[in-house]
C-alpha positions as CSV (number, residue, x, y, z in Angstrom):
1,X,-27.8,-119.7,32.6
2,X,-31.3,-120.1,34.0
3,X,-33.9,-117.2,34.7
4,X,-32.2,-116.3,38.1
5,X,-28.6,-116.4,37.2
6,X,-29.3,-113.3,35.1
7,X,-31.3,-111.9,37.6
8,X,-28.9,-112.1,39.7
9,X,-26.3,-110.7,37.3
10,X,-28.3,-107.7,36.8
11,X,-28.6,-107.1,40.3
12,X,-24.6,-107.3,40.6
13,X,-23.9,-105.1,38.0
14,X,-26.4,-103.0,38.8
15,X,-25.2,-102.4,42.9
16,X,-21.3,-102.4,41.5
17,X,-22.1,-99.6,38.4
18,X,-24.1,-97.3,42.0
19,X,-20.8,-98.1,43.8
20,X,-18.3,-97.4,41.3
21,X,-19.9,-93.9,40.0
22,X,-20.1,-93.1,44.0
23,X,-16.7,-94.0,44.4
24,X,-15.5,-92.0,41.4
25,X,-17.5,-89.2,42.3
26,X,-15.5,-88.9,46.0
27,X,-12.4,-89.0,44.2
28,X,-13.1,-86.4,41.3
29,X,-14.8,-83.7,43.8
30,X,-13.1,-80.3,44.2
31,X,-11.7,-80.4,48.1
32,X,-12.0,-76.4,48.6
33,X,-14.1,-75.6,51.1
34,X,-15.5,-72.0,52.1
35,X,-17.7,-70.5,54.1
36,X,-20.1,-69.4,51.8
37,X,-20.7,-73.2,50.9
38,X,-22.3,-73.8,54.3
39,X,-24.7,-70.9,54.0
40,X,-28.3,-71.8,52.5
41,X,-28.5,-70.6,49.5
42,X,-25.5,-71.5,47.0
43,X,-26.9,-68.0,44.6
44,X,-24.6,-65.3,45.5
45,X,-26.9,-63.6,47.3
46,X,-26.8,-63.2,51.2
47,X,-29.7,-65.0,52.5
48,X,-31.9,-61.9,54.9
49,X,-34.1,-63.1,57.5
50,X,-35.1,-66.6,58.3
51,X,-35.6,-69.3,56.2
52,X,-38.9,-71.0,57.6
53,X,-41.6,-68.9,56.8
54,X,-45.1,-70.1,56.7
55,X,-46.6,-69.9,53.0
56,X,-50.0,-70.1,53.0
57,X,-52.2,-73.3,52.3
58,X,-53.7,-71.5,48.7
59,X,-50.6,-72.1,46.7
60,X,-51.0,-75.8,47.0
61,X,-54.3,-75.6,46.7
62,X,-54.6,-74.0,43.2
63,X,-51.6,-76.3,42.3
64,X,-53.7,-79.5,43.1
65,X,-56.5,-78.1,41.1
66,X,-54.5,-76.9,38.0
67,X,-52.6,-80.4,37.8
68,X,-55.9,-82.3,38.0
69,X,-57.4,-80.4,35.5
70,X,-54.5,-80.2,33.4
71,X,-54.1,-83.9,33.4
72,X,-57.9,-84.5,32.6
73,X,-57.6,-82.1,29.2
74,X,-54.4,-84.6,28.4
75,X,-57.4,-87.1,27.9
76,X,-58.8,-85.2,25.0
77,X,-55.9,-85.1,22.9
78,X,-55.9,-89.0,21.8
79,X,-60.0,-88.4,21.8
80,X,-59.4,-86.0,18.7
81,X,-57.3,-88.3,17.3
82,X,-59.7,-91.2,16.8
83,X,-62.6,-89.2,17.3
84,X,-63.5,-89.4,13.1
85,X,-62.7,-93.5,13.0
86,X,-65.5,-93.5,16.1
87,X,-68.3,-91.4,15.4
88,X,-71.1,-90.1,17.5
89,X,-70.7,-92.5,20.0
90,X,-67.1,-90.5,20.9
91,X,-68.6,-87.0,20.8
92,X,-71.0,-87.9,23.6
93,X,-68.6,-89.7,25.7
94,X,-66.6,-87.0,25.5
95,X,-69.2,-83.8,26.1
96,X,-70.0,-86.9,29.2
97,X,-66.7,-86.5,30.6
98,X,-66.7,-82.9,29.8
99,X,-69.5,-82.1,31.7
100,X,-68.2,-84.0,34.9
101,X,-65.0,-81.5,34.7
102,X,-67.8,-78.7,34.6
103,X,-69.3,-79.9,37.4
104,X,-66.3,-80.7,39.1
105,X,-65.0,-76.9,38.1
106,X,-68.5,-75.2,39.3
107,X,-68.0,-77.0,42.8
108,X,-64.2,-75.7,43.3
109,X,-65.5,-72.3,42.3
110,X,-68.7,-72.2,44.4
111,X,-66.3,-73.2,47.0
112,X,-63.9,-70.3,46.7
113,X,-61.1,-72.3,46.3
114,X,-60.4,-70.6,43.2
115,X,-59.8,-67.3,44.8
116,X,-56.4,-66.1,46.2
117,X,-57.7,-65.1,49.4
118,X,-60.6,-67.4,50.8
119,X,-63.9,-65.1,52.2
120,X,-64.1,-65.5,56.1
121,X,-68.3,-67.3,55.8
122,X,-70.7,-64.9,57.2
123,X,-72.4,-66.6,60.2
124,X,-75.9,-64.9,60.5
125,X,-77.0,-66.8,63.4
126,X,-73.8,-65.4,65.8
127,X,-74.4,-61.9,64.0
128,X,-78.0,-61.5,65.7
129,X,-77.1,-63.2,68.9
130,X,-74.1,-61.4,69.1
131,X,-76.0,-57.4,68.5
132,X,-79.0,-58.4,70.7
């Protein structure tokens, strides 16, 4: 068997294991159905209102924020564990990249994206045009 044959053997199995575990999952499934299955929520709990409500844009906002943060302090833990085997030249790439989150940090906040509830930006100009 040459580099394809197996390939093509993988691929097989692969497409007839998706096709038996689907088949054996339509057999195996309980056939009762109610009413309460065809409701949106599947807790118990009578859904009250609708469903589509508008969240606001903050949520995924500080999400975004946390998980790129969160992911850049990942890059410190293998730093501390060579960081004795490398020296000086470590610690300053490191208080380097440290200091870019800082910045990085200082912008968000001077932003405001950090607060719940984003400050409407005072317009001066329209303020004395608007009184005169």
């Amino acid at each position: 068997m040459t580099g394809f044959y197996i390939v093509f053997l993988f691929l097989v199995l692969g497409m007839l294991i998706v096709a038996v575990t689907l088949l054996l999952s339509r057999l195996l499934q309980p056939r009762k159905r109610e009413k309460d299955k065809f409701i949106p929520y599947e807790c118990g709990i009578v859904p009250e209102g609708e469903a589509w409500i508008q969240f606001n844009n903050r949520f995924y906002v500080i999400a975004l924020i946390f998980i790129i943060f969160d992911v850049e302090v990942l890059f410190l833990f293998p730093w501390a564990v060579v960081f004795d085997t490398m020296g000086m030249v470590a610690f300053v790439e490191m208080m380097i990249f440290i200091a870019i989150l800082l910045v990085g940090l200082a912008y968000v906040w001077a932003k405001g994206d950090l607060n719940w509830v984003k400050p409407k930006p005072r317009l001066a100009h329209l303020a004395k045009k608007k009184g005169e």
